[in-house]
C-alpha positions in Angstrom: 127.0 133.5 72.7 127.3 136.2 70.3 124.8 137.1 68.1 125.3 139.2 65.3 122.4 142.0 63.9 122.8 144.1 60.7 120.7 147.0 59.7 119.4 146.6 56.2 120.4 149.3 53.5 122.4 150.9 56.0 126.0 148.6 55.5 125.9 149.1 59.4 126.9 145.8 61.9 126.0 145.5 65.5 127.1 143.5 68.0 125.3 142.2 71.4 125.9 139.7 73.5 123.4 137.2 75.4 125.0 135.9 78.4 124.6 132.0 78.6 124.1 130.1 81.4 125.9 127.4 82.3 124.4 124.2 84.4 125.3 121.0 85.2 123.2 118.5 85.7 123.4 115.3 88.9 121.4 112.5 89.5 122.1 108.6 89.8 119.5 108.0 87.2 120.2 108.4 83.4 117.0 109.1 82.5 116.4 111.5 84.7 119.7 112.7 83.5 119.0 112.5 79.8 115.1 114.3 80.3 117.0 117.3 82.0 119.1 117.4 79.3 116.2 117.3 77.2 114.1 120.1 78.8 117.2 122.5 78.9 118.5 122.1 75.5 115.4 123.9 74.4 116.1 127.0 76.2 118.2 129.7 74.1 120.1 131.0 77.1 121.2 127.5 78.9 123.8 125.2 78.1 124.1 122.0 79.8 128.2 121.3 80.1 128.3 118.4 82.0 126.2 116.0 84.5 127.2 113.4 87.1 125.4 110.2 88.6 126.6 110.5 92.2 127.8 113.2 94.9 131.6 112.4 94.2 131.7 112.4 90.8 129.5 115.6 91.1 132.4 117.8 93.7 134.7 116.9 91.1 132.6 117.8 87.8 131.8 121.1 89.6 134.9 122.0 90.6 136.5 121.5 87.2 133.8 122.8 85.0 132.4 125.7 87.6 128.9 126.1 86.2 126.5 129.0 87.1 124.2 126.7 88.7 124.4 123.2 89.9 120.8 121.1 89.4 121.4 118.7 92.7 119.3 115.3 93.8 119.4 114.3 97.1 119.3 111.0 97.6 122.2 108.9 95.6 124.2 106.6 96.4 127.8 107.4 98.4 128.6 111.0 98.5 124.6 112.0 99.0 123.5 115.3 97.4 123.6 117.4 100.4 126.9 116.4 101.7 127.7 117.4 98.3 126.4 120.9 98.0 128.4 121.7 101.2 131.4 120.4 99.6 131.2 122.7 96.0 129.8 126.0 98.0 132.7 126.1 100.4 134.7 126.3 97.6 132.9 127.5 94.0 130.7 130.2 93.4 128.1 127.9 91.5 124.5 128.1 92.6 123.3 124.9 93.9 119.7 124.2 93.1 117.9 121.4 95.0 115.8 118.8 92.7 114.2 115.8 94.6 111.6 114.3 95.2 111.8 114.8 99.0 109.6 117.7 100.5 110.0 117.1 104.4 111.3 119.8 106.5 114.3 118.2 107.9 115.9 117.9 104.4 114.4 121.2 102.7 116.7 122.9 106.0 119.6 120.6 105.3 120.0 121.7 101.8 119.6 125.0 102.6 122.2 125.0 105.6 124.5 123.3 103.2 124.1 126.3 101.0 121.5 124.8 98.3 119.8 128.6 97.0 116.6 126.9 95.8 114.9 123.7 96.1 112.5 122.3 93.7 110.7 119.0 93.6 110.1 116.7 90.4 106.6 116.3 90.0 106.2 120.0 89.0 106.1 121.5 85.8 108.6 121.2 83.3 108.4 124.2 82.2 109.5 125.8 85.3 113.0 124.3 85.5 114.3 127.0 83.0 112.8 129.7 84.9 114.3 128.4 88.5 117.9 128.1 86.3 117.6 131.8 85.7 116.4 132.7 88.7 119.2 131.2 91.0 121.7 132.3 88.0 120.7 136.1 88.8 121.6 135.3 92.9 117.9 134.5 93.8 116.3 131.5 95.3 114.0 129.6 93.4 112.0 127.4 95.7 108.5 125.9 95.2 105.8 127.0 96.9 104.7 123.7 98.7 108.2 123.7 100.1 108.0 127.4 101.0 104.6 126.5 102.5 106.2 123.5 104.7 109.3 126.2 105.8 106.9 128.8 107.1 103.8 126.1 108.6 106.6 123.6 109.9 104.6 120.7 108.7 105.8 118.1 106.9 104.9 116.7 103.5 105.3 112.8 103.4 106.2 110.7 100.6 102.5 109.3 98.9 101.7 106.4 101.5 99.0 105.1 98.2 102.2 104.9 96.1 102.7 101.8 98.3 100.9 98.6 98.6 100.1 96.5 101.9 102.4 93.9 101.0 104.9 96.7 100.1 105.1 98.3 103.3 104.8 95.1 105.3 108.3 94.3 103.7 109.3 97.9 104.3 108.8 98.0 108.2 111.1 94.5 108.5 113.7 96.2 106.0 113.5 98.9 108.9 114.1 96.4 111.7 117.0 94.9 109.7 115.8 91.7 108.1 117.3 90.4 105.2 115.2 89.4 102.1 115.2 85.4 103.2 114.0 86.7 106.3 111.7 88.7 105.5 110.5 85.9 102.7 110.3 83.4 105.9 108.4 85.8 108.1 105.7 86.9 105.3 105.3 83.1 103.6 106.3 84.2 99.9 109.1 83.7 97.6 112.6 85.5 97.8 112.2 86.4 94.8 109.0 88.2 95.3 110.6 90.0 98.1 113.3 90.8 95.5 110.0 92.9 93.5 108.6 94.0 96.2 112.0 96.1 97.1 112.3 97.1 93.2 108.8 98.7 93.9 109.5 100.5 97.2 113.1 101.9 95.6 110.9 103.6 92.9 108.4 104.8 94.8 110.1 106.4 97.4 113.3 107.5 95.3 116.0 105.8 97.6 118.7 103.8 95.5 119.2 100.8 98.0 118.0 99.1 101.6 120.0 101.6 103.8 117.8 104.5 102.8 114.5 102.7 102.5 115.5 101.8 106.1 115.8 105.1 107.1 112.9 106.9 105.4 110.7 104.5 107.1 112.3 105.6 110.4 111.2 108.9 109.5 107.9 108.5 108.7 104.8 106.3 110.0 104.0 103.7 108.1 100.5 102.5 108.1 99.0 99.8 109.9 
């Protein structure tokens, strides 16, 4: 962007130049996609060219477009976000950001394996997405301090168990031992169709996109008696 200054009563033009950065945006949600957006917009210096709702779409995007810094979720559906960021730093020099909702160790050291330069979670400030743009844009890593905090203590920072309800994770732990929704209707005494909710609510809660990855992040952690 080129921004043009003249000196008053002197006839005298100068010209300076602000460097722009460009991002682009990936997340299997459009709202997610379209709040980004939103956020980013605002800022002088960033310009969102592009986003994508899934890892695949996102390789090719990035590849095409070549962006100074990639914003990346993790979990989507096909191509995940990790697999990825492997993919478009092997071959572009665009700085891929990590922004889930995830915090446990075994992804945070995924990402950055896969060559993810920062890692952010969603529940934290709006305000600090511009700054962690410019950051990775100038070859630093912006990563938030509770995810910092887990790399150096090695514990792990679960999903919110409250965010889930004792029917909830009763249906959770039989998706994990591979019942289908009649089944698990059957084995609970309700209606399929309130199985049918009760998924709907564990999807949002835990940020997966289908029964495969609700399967495994219940693998992962403990669910409570």
């Amino acid at each position: 962007m080129h921004v043009m200054t003249t000196e008053a009563g002197l006839g005298n033009t100068s010209t300076s130049m602000t460097a722009t950065i460009t991002v682009v945006i990936v997340d299997d949600h459009s709202m997610i996609r379209s709040g980004l957006r939103q956020i980013l917009d605002r800022e002088p210096d960033i310009e969102v060219i592009g986003d994508a709702r899934d890892g695949d779409a996102a390789i090719e995007l990035v590849r095409r477009l070549v962006p100074d810094v990639v914003l990346m979720d993790i979990s989507m559906p096909g191509t995940d976000g990790i697999s990825a960021t492997k993919a478009i730093t092997s071959t572009c020099r665009s700085q891929v950001v990590m922004l889930t909702s995830f915090a446990d160790r075994e992804r945070i050291v995924d990402s950055l394996n896969a060559g993810a330069v920062g890692y952010l979670l969603k529940d934290a400030d709006p305000g600090e997405l511009p700054k962690a743009i410019r950051t990775a844009a100038s070859g630093a890593s912006p990563i938030d301090p509770r995810v910092t905090r887990q790399l150096i203590t090695g514990n792990i920072v679960k999903p919110s168990m409250p965010q889930l309800s004792k029917r909830e994770v009763d249906v959770l732990r039989l998706v994990a031992e591979g019942f289908s929704n009649k089944l698990i209707a059957r084995q609970l005494g309700i209606a399929e169709k309130t199985v049918k909710a009760h998924m709907t609510a564990i999807f949002n809660s835990l940020g997966v996109t289908d029964r495969t990855q609700a399967a495994l992040w219940a693998s992962r952690h403990k669910l409570p008696d």
